[in-house]
VOBA-1610 file (N, C-alpha, C; in pm, whole numbers, padded with zeros to 5 digits, always signed):
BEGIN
Unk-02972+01690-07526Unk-02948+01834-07520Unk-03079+01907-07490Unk-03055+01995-07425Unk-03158+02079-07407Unk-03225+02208-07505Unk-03353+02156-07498Unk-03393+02334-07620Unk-03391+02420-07569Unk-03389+02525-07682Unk-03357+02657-07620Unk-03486+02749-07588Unk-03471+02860-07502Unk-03608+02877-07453Unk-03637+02973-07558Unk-03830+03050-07605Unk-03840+03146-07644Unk-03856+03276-07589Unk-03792+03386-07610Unk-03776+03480-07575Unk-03893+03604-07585Unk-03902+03680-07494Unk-04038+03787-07497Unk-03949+03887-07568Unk-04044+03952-07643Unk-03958+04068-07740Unk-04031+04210-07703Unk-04084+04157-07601Unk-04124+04323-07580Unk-04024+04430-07531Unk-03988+04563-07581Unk-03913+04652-07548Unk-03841+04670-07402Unk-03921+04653-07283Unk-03864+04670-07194Unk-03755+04538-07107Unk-03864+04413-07181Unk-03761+04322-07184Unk-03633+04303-07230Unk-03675+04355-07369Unk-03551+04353-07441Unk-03415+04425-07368Unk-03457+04593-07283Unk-03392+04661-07279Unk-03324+04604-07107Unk-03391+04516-07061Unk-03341+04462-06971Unk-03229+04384-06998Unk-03266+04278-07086Unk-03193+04183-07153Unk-03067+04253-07203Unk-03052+04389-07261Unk-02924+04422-07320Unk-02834+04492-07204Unk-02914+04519-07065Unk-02827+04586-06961Unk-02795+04422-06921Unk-02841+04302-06900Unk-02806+04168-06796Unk-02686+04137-06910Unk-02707+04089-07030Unk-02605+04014-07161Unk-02487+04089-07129Unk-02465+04271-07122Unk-02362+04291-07132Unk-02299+04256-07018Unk-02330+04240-06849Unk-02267+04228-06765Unk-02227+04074-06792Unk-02339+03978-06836Unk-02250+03834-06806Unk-02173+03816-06872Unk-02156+03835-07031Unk-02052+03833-07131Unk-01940+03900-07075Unk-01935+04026-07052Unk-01834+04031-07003Unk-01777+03969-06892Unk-01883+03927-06785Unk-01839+03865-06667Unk-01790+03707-06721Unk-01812+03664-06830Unk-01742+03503-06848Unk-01620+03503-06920Unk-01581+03706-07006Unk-01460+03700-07076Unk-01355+03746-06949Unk-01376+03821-06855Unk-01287+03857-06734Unk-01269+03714-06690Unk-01344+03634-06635Unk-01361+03474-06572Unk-01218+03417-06659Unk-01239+03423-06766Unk-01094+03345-06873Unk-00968+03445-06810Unk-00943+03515-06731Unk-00790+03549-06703Unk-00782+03502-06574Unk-00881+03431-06476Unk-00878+03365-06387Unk-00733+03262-06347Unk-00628+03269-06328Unk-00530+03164-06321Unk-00393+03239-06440Unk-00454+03356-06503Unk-00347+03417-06586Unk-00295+03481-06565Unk-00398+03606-06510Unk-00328+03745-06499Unk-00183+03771-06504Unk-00171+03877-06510Unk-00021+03904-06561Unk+00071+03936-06345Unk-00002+03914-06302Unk+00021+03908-06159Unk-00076+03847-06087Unk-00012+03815-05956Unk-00190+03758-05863Unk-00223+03862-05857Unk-00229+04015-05774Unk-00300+04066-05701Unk-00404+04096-05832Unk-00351+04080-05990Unk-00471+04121-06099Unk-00517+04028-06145Unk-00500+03897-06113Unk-00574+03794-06115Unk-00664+03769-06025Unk-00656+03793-05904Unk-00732+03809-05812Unk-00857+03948-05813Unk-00815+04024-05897Unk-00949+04196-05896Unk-00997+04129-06024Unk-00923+04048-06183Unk-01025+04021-06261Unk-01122+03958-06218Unk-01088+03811-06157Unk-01164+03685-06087Unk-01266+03807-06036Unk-01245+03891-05916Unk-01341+03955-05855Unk-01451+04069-05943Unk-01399+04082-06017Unk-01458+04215-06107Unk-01570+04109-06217Unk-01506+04000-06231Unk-01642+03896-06322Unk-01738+03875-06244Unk-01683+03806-06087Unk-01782+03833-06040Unk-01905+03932-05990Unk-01865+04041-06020Unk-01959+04148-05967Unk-02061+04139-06093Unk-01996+04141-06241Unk-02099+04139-06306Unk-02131+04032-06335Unk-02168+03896-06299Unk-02227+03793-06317Unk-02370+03800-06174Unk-02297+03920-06108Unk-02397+03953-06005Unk-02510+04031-06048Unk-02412+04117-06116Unk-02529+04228-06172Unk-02650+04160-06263Unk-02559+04062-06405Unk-02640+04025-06463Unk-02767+03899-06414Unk-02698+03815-06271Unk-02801+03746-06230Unk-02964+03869-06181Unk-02905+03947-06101Unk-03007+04027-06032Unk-03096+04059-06164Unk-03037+04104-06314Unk-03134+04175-06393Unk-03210+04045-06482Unk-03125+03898-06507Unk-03201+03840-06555Unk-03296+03764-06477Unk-03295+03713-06320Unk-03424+03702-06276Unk-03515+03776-06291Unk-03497+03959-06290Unk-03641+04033-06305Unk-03645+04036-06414Unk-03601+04013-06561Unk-03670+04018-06682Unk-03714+03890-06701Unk-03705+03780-06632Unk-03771+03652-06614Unk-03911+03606-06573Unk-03930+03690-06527Unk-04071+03687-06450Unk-04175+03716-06531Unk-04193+03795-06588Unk-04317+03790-06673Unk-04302+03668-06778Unk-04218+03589-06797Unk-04223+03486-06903Unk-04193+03340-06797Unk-04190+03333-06648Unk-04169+03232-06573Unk-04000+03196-06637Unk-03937+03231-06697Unk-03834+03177-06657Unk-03682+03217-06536Unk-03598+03132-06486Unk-03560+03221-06375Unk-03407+03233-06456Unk-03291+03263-06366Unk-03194+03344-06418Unk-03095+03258-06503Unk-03078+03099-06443Unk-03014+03000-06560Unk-03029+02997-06683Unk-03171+02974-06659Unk-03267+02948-06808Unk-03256+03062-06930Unk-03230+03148-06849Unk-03230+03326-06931Unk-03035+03260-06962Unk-02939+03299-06883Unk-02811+03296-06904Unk-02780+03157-06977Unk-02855+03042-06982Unk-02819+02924-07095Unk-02844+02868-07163Unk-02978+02907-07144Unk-03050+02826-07281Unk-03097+02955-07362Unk-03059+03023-07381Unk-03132+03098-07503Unk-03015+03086-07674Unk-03070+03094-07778Unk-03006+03131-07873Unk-02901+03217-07868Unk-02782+03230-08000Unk-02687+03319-08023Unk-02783+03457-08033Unk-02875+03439-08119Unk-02948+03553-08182Unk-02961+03643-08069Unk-03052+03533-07982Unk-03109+03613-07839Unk-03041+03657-07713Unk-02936+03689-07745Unk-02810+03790-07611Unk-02838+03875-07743Unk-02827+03973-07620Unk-02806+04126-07656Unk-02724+04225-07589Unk-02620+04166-07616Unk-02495+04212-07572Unk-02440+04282-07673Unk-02404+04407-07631Unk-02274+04529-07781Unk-02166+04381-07783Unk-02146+04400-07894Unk-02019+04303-07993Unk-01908+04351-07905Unk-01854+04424-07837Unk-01746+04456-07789Unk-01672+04354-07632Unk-01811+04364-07566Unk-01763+04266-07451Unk-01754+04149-07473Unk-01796+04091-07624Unk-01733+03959-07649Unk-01644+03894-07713Unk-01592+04032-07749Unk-01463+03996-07814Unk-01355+03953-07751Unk-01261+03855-07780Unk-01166+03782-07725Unk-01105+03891-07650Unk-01027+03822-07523Unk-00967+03937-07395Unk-00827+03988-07474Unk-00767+03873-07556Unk-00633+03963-07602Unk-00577+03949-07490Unk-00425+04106-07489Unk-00354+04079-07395Unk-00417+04179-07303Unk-00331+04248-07165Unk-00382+04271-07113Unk-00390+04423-07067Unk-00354+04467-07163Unk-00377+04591-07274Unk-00539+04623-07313Unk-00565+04517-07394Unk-00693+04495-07442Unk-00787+04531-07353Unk-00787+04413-07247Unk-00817+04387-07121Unk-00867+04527-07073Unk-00767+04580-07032Unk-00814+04715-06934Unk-00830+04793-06961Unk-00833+04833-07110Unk-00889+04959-07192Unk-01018+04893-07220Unk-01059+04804-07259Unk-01246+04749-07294Unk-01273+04774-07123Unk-01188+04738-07039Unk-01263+04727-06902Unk-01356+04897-06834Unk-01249+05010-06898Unk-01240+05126-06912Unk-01387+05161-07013Unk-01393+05165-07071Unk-01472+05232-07165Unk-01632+05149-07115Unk-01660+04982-07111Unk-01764+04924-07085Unk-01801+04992-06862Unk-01720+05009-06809Unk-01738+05005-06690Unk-01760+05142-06703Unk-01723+05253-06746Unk-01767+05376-06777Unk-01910+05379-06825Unk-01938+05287-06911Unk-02078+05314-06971Unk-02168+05259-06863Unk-02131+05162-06801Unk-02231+05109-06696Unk-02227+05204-06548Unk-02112+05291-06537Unk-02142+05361-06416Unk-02230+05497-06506Unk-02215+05520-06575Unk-02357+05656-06620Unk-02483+05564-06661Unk-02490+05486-06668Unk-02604+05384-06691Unk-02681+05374-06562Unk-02588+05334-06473Unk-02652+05290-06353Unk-02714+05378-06243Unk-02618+05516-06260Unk-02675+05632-06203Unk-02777+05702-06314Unk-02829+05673-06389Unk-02955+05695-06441Unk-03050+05613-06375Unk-03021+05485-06391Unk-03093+05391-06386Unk-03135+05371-06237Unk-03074+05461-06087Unk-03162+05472-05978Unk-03268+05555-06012Unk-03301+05604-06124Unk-03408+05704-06088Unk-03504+05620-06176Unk-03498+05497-06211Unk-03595+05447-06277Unk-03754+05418-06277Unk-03820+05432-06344Unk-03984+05392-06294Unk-03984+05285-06282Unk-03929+05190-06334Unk-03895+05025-06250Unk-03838+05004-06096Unk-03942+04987-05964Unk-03813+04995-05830Unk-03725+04947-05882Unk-03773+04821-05900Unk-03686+04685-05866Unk-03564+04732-05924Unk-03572+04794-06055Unk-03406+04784-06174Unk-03344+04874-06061Unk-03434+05028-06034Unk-03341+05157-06001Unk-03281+05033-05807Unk-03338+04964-05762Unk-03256+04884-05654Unk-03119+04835-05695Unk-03158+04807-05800Unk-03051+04696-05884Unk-02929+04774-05889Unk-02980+04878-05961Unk-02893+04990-06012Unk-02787+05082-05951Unk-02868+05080-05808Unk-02820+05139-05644Unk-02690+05084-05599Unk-02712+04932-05600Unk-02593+04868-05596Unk-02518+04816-05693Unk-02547+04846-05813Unk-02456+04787-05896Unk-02372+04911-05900Unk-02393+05017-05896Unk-02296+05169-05910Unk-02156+05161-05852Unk-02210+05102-05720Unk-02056+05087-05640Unk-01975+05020-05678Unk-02022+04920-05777Unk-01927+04825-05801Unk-01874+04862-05955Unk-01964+04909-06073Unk-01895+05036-06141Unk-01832+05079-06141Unk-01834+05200-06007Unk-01699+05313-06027Unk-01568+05221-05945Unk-01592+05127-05880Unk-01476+05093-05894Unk-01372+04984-05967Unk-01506+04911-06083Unk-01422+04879-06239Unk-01347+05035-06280Unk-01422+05096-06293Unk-01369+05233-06381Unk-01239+05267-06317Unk-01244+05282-06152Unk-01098+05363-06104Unk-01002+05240-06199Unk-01031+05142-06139Unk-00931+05000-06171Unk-00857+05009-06282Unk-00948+05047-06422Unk-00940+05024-06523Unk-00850+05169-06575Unk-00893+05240-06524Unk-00843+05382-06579Unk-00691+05387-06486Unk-00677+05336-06377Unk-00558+05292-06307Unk-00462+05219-06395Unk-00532+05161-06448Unk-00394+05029-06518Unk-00392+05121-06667Unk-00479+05177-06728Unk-00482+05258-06839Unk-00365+05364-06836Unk-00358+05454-06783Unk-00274+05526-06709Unk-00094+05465-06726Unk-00114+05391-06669Unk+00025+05296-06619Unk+00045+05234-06728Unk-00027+05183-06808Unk+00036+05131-06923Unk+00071+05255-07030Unk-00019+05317-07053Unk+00001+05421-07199Unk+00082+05522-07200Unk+00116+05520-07044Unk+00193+05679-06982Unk+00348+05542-06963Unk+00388+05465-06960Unk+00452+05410-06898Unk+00595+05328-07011Unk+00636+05203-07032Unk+00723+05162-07137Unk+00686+05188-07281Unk+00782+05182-07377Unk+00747+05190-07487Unk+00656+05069-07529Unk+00706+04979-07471Unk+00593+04830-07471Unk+00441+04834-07447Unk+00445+04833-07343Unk+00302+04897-07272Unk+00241+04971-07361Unk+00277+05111-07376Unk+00225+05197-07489Unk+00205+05169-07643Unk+00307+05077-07696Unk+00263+05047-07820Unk+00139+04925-07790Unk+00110+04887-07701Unk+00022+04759-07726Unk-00146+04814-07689Unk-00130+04963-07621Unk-00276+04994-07567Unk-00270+05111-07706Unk-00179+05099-07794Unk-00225+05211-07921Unk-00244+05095-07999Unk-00187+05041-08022Unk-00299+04833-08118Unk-00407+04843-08051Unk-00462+04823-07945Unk-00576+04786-07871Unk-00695+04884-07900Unk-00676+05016-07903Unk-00754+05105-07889Unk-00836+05087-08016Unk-00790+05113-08123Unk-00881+05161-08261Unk-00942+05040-08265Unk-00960+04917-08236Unk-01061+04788-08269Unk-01190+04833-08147Unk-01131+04853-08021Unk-01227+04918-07875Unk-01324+05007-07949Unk-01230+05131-07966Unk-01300+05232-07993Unk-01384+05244-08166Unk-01361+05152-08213Unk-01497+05111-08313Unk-01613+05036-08290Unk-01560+04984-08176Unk-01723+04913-08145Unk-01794+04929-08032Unk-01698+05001-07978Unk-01758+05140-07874Unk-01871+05178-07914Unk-01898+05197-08020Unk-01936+05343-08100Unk-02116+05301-08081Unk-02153+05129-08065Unk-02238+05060-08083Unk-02353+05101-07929Unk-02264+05102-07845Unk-02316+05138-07715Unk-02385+05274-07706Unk-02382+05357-07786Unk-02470+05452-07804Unk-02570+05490-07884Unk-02606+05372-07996Unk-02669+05406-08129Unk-02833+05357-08079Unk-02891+05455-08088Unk-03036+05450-08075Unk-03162+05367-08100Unk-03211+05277-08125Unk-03295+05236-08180Unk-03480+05210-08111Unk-03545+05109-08159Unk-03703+05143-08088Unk-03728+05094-07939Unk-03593+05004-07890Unk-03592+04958-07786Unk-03577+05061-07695Unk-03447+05155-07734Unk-03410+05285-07623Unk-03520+05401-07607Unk-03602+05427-07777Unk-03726+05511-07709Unk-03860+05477-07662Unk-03858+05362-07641Unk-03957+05306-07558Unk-03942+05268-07408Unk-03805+05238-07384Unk-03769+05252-07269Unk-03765+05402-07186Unk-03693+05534-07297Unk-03690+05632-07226Unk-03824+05714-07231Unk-03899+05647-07311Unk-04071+05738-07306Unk-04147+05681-07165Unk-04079+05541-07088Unk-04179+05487-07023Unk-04083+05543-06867Unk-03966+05605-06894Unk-03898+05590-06756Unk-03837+05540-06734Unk-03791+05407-06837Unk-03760+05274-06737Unk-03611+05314-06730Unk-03596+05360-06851Unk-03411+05402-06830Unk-03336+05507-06971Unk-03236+05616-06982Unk-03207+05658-07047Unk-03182+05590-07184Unk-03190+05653-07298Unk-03175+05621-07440Unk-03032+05636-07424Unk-02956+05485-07548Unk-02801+05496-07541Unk-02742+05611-07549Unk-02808+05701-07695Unk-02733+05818-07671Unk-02693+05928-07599Unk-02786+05944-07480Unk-02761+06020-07404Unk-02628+05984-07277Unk-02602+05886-07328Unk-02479+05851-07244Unk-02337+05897-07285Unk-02387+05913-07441Unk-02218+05981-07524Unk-02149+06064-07463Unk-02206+06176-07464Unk-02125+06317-07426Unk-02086+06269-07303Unk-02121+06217-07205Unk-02040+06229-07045Unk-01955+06112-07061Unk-01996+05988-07141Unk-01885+05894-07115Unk-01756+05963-07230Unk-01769+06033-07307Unk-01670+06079-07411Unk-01571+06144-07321Unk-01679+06265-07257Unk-01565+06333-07152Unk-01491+06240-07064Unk-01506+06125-07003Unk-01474+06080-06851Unk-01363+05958-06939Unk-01387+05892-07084Unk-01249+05824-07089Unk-01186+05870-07223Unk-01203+06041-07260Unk-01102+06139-07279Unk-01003+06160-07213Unk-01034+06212-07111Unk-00966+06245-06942Unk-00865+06095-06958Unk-00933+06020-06934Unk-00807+05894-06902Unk-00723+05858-07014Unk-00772+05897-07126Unk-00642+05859-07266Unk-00584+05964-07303Unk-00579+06097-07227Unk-00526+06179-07208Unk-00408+06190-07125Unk-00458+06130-06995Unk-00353+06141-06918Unk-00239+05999-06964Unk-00305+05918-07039Unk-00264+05837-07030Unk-00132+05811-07201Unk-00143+05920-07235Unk-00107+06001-07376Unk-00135+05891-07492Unk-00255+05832-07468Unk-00274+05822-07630Unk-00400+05886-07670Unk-00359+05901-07794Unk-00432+05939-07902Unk-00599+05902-07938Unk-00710+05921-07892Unk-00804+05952-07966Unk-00832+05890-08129Unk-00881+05740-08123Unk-00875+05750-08283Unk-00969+05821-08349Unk-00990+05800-08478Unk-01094+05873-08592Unk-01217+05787-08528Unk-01306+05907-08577Unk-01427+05813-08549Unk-01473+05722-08701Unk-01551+05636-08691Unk-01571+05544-08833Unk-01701+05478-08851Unk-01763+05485-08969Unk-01923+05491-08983Unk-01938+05358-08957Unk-01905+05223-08923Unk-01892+05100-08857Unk-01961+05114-08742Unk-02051+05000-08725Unk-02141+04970-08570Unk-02172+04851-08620Unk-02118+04803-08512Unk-02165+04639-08439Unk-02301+04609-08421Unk-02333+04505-08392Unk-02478+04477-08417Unk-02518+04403-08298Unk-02453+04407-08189Unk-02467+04284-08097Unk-02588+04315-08008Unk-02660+04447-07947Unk-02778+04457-07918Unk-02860+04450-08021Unk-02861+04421-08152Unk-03007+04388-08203Unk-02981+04203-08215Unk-02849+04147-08169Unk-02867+03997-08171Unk-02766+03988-08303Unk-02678+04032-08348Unk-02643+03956-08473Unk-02491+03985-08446Unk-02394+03917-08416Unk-02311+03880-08314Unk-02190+03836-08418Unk-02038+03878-08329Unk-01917+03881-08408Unk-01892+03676-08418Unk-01808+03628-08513Unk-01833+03495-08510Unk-01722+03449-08400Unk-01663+03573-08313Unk-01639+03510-08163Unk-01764+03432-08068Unk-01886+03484-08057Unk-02009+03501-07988Unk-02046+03336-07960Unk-02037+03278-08074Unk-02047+03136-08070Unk-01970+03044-08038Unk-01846+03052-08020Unk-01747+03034-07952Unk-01798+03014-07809Unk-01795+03132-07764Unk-01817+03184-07599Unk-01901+03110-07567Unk-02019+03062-07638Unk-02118+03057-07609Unk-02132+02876-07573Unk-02048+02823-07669Unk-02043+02681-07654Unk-02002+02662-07538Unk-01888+02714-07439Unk-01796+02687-07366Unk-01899+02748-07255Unk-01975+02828-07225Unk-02080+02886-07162Unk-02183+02791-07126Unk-02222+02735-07184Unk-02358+02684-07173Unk-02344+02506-07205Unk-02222+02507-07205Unk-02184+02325-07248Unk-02250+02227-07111Unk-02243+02221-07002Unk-02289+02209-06886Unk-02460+02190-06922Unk-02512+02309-06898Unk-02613+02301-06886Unk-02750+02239-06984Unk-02629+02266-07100Unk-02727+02203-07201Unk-02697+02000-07207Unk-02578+01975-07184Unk-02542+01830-07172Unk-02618+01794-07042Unk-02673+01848-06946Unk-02692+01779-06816Unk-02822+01873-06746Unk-02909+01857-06851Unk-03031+01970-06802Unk-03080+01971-06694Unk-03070+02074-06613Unk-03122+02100-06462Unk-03014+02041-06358Unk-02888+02024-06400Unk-02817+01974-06298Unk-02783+02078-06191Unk-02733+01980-06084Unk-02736+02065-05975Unk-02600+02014-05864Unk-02546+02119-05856Unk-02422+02064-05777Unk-02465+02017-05641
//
């Protein structure tokens, strides 16, 4: 088996590390409806939509690689549970597909106001990154707020399963905005907005869609996840075995 690598803890790394974790995590929990979907043509946009962020997250973990020589495998498989810094939310099991497109909604929302911050970055390289990852953003978000829509506005079925779905989402939602020394060191240097300043516009933009989509708004609840400081739901390890089983049984292999 292979060891795991050590990780640079400096702030901007870090804050790299928590924009790359959330795209691949989510990009390996979309990957699992690959062959499921509840139709092809949405088996075919999940398959495609993992891939975009396994894109995103390759592009950001080669550049947070470089100052420590390691390149984008090494970052995506050999590191510790501790060391992803991914919000607890994108790794929570997909559920049905309810689940599915309301987390797809709320995480693809946060990454399209993320990313249009993040062209104006004092980092080129990220605000490049950032340029093109946008496009592929807003159109998780239409996607997601599309099937949101259609389900909550739609059977009594549909609707009772995206009002189950919501209040577990929207508690660990709550994580994607909570502040800490990573976000004001990032937003003192330029490199990219502090979580909280993302609240108010993503609140408005998937208001609007659980509006139209008539559900309900849950309570908000003093609960936050811990998954950007590293301390992870006991799904995380799970994922993680099935993730990295390959690379750690057959170090440096190569198709």
């Amino acid at each position: 088996m292979t060891a795991s690598i050590t990780i640079d803890r400096r702030p901007e790394t870090q804050y790299l590390l928590r924009l790359a974790d959330t795209c691949l995590i989510l990009g390996q929990r979309l990957g699992e409806w690959c062959g499921h979907g509840p139709v092809l043509e949405e088996d075919i946009a999940l398959a495609n939509m993992a891939l975009d962020l396994i894109g995103q997250a390759r592009a950001l973990l080669t550049h947070a690689g470089k100052t420590q020589g390691y390149d984008e495998d090494q970052l995506a498989f050999l590191r510790d549970e501790r060391d992803y810094l991914n919000p607890t939310i994108v790794e929570l099991p997909n559920g049905d597909f309810a689940f599915t497109v309301l987390r797809n909604l709320m995480v693809a929302t946060w990454l399209k106001l993320a990313w249009e911050r993040l062209r104006r970055s004092s980092d080129a390289e990220l605000a490049g990154i950032a340029a093109k990852a946008l496009k592929e953003a807003r159109y998780h978000q239409q996607h997601a707020a599309d099937w949101v829509v259609r389900l909550g506005d739609g059977t009594a079925e549909s609707q009772r399963r995206c009002a189950a779905a919501l209040p577990t989402l929207w508690r660990h939602a709550a994580e994607l905005f909570a502040d800490d020394e990573v976000d004001a060191a990032a937003k003192a240097a330029g490199l990219g907005p502090a979580a909280s300043e993302l609240h108010a516009p993503w609140r408005a933009e998937v208001q609007a869609v659980l509006d139209a989509a008539t559900l309900a708004v849950p309570a908000e609840a003093p609960f936050r996840s811990t998954g950007r400081r590293g301390v992870h739901s006991e799904h995380m390890g799970y994922l993680l075995a099935e993730m990295q089983h390959l690379q750690r049984a057959y170090p440096g292999g190569a198709w």
